[in-house]
C-alpha positions in Angstrom: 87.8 113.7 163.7 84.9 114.6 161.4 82.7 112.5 159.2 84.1 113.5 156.1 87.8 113.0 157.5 86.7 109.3 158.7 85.4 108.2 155.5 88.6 109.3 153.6 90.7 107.1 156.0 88.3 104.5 156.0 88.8 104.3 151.7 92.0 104.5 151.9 92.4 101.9 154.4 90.4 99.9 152.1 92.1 100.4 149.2 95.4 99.6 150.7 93.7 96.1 152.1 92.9 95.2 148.7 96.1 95.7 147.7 98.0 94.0 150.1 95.3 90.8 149.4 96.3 90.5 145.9 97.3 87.2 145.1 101.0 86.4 144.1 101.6 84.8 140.9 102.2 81.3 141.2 104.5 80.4 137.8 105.0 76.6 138.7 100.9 76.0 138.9 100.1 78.3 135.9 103.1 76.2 133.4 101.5 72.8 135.0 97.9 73.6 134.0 98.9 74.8 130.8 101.1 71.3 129.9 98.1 69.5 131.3 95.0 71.1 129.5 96.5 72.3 126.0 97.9 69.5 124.7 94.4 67.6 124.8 92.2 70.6 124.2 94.2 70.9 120.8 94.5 67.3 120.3 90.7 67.4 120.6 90.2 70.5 118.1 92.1 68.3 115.2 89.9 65.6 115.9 87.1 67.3 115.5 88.2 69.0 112.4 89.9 65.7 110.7 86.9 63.9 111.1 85.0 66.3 109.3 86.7 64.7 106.1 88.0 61.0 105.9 91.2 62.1 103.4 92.6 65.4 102.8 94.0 66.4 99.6 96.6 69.8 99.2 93.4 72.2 98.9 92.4 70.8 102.2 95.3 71.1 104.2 95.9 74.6 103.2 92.9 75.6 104.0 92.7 73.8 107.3 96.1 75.9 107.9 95.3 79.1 106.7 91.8 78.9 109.5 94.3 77.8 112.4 98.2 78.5 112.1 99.4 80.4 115.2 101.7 82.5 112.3 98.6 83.5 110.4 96.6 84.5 113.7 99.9 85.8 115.1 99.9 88.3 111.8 96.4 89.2 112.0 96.8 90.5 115.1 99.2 92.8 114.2 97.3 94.1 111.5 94.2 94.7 114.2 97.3 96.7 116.0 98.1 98.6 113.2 94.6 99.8 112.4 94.5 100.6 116.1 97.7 102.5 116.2 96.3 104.5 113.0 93.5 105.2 114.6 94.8 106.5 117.4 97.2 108.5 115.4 94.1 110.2 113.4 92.8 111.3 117.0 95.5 114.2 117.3 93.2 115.7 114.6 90.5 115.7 116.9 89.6 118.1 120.0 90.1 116.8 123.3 87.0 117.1 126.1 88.1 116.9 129.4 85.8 116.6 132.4 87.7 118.0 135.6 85.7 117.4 139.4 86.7 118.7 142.5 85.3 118.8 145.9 87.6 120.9 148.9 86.9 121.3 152.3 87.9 124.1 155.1 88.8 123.1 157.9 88.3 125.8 159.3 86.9 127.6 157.1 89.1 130.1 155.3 88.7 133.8 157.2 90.8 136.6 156.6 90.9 139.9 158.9 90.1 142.9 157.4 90.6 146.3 159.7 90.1 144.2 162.7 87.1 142.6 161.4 87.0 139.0 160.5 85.6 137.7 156.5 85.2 134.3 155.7 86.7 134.1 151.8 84.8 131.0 150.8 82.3 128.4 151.6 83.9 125.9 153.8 83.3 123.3 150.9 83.1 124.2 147.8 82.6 121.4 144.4 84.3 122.6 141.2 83.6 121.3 137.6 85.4 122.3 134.6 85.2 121.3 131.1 88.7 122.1 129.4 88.4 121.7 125.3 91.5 121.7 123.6 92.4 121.5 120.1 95.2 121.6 117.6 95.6 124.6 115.1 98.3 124.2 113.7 100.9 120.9 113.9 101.8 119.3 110.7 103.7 116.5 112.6 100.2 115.3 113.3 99.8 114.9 109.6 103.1 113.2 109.2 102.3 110.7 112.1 98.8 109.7 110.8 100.7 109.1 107.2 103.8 106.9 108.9 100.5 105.0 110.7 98.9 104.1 107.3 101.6 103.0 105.9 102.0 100.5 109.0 99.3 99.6 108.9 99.8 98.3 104.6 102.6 96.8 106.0 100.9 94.9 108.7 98.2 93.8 105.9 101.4 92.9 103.4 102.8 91.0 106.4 99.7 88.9 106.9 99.6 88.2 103.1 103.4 87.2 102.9 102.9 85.0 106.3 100.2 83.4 104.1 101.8 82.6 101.3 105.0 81.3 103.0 102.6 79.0 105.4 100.9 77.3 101.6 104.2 76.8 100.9 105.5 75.2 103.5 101.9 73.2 103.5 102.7 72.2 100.1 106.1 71.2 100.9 105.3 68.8 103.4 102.0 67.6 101.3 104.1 66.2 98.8 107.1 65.2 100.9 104.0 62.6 103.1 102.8 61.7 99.2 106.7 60.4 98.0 107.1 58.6 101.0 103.8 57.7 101.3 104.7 55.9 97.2 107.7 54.9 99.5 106.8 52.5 101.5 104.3 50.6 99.0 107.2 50.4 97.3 109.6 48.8 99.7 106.9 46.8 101.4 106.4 45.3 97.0 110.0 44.8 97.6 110.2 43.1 100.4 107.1 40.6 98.8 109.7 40.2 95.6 112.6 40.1 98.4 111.2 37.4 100.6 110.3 35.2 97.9 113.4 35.3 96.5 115.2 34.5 100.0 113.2 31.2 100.4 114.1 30.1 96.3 117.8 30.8 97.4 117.4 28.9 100.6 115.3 26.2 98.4 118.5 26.1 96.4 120.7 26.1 99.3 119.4 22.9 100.7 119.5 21.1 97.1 123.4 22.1 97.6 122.7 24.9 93.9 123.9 27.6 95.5 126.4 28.4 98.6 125.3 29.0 101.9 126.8 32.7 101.8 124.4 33.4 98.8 121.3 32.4 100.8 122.9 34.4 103.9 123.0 37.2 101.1 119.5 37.2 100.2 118.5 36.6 103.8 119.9 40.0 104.4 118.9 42.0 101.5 115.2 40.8 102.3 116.4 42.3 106.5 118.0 45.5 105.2 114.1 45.8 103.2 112.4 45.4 106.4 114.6 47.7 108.4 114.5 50.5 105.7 110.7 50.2 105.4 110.0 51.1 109.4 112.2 53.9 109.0 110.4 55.0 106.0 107.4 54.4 108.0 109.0 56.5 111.3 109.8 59.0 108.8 106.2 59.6 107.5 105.1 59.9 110.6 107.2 63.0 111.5 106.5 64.6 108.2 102.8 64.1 109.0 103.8 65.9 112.3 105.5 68.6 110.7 102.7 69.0 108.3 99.9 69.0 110.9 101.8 72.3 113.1 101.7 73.7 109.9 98.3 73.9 109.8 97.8 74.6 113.4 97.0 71.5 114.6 98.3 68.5 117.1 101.0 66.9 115.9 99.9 63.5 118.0 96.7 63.5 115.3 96.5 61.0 112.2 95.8 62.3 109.3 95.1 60.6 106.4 95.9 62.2 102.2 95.0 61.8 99.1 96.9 63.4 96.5 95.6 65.5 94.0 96.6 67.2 90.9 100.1 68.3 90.9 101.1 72.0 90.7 102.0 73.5 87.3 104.2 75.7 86.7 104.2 79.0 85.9 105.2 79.4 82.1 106.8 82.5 80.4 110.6 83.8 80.0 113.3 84.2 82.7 112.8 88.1 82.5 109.0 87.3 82.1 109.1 85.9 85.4 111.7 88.4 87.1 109.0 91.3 86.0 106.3 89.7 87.4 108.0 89.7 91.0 109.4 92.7 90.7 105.9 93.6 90.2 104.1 91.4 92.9 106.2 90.1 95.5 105.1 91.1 99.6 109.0 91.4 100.2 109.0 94.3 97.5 105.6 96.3 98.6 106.4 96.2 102.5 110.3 97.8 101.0 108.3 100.7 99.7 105.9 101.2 102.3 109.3 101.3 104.4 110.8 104.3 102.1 107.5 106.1 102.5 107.8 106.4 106.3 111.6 107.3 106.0 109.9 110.1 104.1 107.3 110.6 106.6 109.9 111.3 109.6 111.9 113.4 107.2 108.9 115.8 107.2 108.9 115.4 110.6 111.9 116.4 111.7 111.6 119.4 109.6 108.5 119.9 111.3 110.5 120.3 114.3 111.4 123.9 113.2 107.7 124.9 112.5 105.4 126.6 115.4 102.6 125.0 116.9 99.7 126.8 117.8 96.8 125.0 119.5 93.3 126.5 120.9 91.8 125.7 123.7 88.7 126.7 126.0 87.1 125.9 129.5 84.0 126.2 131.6 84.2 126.7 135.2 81.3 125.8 137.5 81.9 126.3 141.4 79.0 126.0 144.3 81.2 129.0 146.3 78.7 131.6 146.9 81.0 134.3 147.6 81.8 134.0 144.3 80.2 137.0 142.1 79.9 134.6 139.0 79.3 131.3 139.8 80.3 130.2 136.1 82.7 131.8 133.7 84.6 130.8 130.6 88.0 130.7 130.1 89.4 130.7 126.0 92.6 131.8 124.2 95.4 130.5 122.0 98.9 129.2 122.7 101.6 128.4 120.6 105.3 127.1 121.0 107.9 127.7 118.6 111.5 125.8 120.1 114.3 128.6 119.6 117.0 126.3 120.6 117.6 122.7 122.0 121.0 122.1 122.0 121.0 121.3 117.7 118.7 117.7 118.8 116.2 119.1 115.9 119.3 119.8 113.1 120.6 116.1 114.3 117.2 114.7 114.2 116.7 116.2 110.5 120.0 115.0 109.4 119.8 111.2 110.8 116.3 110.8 109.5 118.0 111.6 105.8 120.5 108.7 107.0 117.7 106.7 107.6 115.9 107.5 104.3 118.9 106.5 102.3 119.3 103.4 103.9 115.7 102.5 103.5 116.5 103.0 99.4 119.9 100.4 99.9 117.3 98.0 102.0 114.7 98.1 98.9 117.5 97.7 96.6 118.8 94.9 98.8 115.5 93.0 99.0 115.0 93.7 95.1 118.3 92.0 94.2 117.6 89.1 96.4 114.4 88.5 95.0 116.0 88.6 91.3 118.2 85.9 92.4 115.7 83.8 94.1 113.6 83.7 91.1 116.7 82.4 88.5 117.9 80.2 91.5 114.2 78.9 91.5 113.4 79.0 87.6 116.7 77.2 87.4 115.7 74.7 89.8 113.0 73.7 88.1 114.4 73.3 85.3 116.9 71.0 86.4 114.0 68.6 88.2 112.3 68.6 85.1 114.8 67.3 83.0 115.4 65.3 86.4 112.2 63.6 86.4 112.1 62.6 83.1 115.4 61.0 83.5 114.5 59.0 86.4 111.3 58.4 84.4 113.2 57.0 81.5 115.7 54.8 83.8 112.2 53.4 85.4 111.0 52.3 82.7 113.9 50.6 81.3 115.1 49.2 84.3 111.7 47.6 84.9 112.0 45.9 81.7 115.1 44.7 82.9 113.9 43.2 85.9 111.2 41.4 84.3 113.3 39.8 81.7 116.1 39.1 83.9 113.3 37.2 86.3 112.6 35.7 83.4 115.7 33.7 82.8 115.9 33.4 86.4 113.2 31.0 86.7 114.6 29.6 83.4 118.0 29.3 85.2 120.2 31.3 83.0 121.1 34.1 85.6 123.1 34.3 88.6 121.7 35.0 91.6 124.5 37.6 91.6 123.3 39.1 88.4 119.4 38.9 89.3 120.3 40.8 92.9 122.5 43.4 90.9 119.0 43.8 88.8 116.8 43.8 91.7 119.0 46.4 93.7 118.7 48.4 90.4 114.9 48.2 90.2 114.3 50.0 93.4 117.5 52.1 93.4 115.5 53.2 89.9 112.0 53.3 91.2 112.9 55.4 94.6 114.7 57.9 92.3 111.6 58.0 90.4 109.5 59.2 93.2 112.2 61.6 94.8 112.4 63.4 91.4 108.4 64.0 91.3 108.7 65.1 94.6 111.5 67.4 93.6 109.4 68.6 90.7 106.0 69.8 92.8 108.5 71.2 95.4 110.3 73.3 92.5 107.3 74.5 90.8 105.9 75.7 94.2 109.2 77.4 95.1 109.0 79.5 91.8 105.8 80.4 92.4 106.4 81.5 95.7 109.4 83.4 94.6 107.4 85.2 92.1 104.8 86.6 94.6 102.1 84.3 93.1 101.3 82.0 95.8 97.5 81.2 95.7 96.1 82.4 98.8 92.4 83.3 98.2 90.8 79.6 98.9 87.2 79.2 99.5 86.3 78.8 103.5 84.7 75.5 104.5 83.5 73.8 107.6 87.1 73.2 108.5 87.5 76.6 110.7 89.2 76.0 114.0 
């Protein structure tokens, strides 16, 4: 066996020994390092971050979440996708270099008989090189293709901006939603105080044989049901601050601590005001037309199905046989391909891509209709917890007076305990209804906004980057 034959089996035995020593995948040890290392790694990433700021107010948080949501970094990768797909779209404009190496061996070497006398043809190992350049004359789908690839790639950067503004919304969602029952809870545990106090007069009053045992049982349960309602208030909070911190990219098992800020205010102007400006402004919308615009794009395409193409191409030949006469040559010309018939795929192709152009219309159509109706569902919305929130504003108010005269001519003994636990019951029926409807309010005014397309997005970075 030669040398050169032993040193091929020898690679090739080698390669196939690397092969075989691949190691397997082991799917039960990769998913138990995973559930032991990311869940503290990210717990200690939101530390590090929360403790950068002892309270976080709604500017905060969304920009905390718009640094480190897994949606936001899921959408900017697929704008870095698109760019790449356009870019390699705008390479079928470009020539095409390829380097081609080859190395052949004789053995034997290659004789042919001539007239009874024996001539080698060739060097019994010869090394080729060849450069082959190639490049397209005429193709318009290349055109058509780079065009469809822009327009994804608009899309991909609409998509990131949409993913934003739906991820401040949800931030300021659950901001507000912590804040009400954040007022919550001081409110019930100021109840339970007022509650308690009043459970130990009735028991007081019990003893002194003033009131009947079921009374004080009454108020011993009222001041319970308090207690009860205020750890599930507190259970409560502490999912929404786990909702809120995966919103923002961050461990849910984290504390967080908030400080409100100054509320939202609505947009103002008509309902057709409004509806213009979305029309005008809304992702949903932009992305629809980018959408028609490649339905165009393969349109053009499939009628560039019927159109030649012609492409050039050249190559340069370098061999180390010295029987050749020319030990380097070029090669050039230009070929062309023009499809006569493929069983009607092309007229098909031309007429489904029509389909598909009127169906991207109905789908813009579609989203503009639903985005009409989300902004009156949303301007009427607001409206509603406006005139809401005044309301429960109003009843507040008076039902606090109420309390405080009625405890008045308690103490006086010129009410019922019946009468001054109907009052009470009032008070915070009043005063939680108060708080859900400036929660409803914030909510609303966000929604509209959202609807419209407005959604601020463009917040300053600070040292909060994950």
């Amino acid at each position: 066996m030669t040398s050169d034959k032993k040193r091929r089996l020898s690679t090739l035995l080698c390669a196939l020994g690397l092969l075989a020593g691949c190691r397997s995948y082991d799917g039960a040890k990769v998913r138990q390092e995973h559930a032991a290392d990311y869940p503290q790694t990210l717990l200690v990433k939101t530390e590090e971050i929360l403790s950068q700021q002892e309270a976080l107010g709604l500017e905060d948080c969304i920009r905390i979440a718009l640094a480190n949501s897994l949606d936001i970094k899921s959408s900017e990768i697929q704008q870095r996708i698109a760019k790449l797909e356009r870019s390699t779209a705008f390479a079928n404009f470009l020539p095409t270099v390829d380097l081609n190496y080859q190395y052949t061996a004789f053995d034997p070497q290659l004789v042919r008989s001539i007239g009874g006398f024996e001539a080698a043809m060739s060097d019994k190992r010869v090394r080729e090189v060849t450069w082959q350049i190639q490049t397209s004359i005429f193709n318009p789908a290349t055109w058509f293709l780079y065009s469809m690839h822009s327009r994804g790639q608009e899309i991909a950067d609409l998509v990131d901006e949409y993913t934003r503004q739906m991820t401040v919304l949800r931030i300021t969602a659950s901001y507000f939603y912590c804040l009400s029952l954040g007022e919550y809870e001081r409110a019930l545990e100021s109840q339970i105080k007022a509650a308690t106090a009043l459970q130990e007069e009735i028991a007081a009053f019990c003893k002194e044989g003033m009131v009947s045992e079921w009374q004080a049982g009454q108020a011993a349960v009222m001041a319970q049901a308090k207690q009860i309602e205020l750890r599930r208030t507190a259970r409560t909070l502490e999912q929404a601050k786990a909702d809120l911190l995966t919103a923002m990219g961050l461990s849910p098992m984290a504390d967080i601590t908030l400080c409100p800020e100054t509320p939202l205010e609505p947009t103002e102007g008509t309902l057709d005001t409004l509806i213009t400006e979305a029309l005008l402004c809304h992702p949903q919308l932009q992305i629809s037309d980018r959408k028609v615009a490649i339905e165009e794009e393969k349109v053009k395409m499939a009628v560039s199905s019927f159109l030649p193409v012609f492409v050039g191409f050249a190559s340069r030949t370098d061999s180390s046989d010295s029987f050749l006469k020319y030990s380097n040559y070029w090669t050039g010309g230009l070929a062309g391909t023009l499809s006569i018939f493929d069983g009607f795929a092309n007229i098909n192709e031309y007429k489904a891509a029509k389909e598909r152009r009127k169906e991207s219309y109905l789908e813009r159509e579609q989203a503009t209709m639903t985005i009409i109706l989300e902004v009156i569902r949303a301007h009427l919305a607001l409206q509603n917890a406006k005139e809401e929130m005044a309301l429960a504003q109003s009843a507040l108010d008076v039902a606090t007076k109420r309390s405080t005269e009625a405890q008045q001519k308690w103490r006086e003994g010129l009410v019922s305990y019946s009468d001054m636990a109907d009052v009470l019951a009032a008070t915070d029926k009043a005063r939680m209804q108060a708080i859900s409807a400036r929660f409803q309010y914030q909510v609303s005014t966000a929604t509209l906004l959202n609807a419209m397309g407005k959604t601020k997005t463009d917040y300053e970075e600070t040292g909060h980057d994950g």
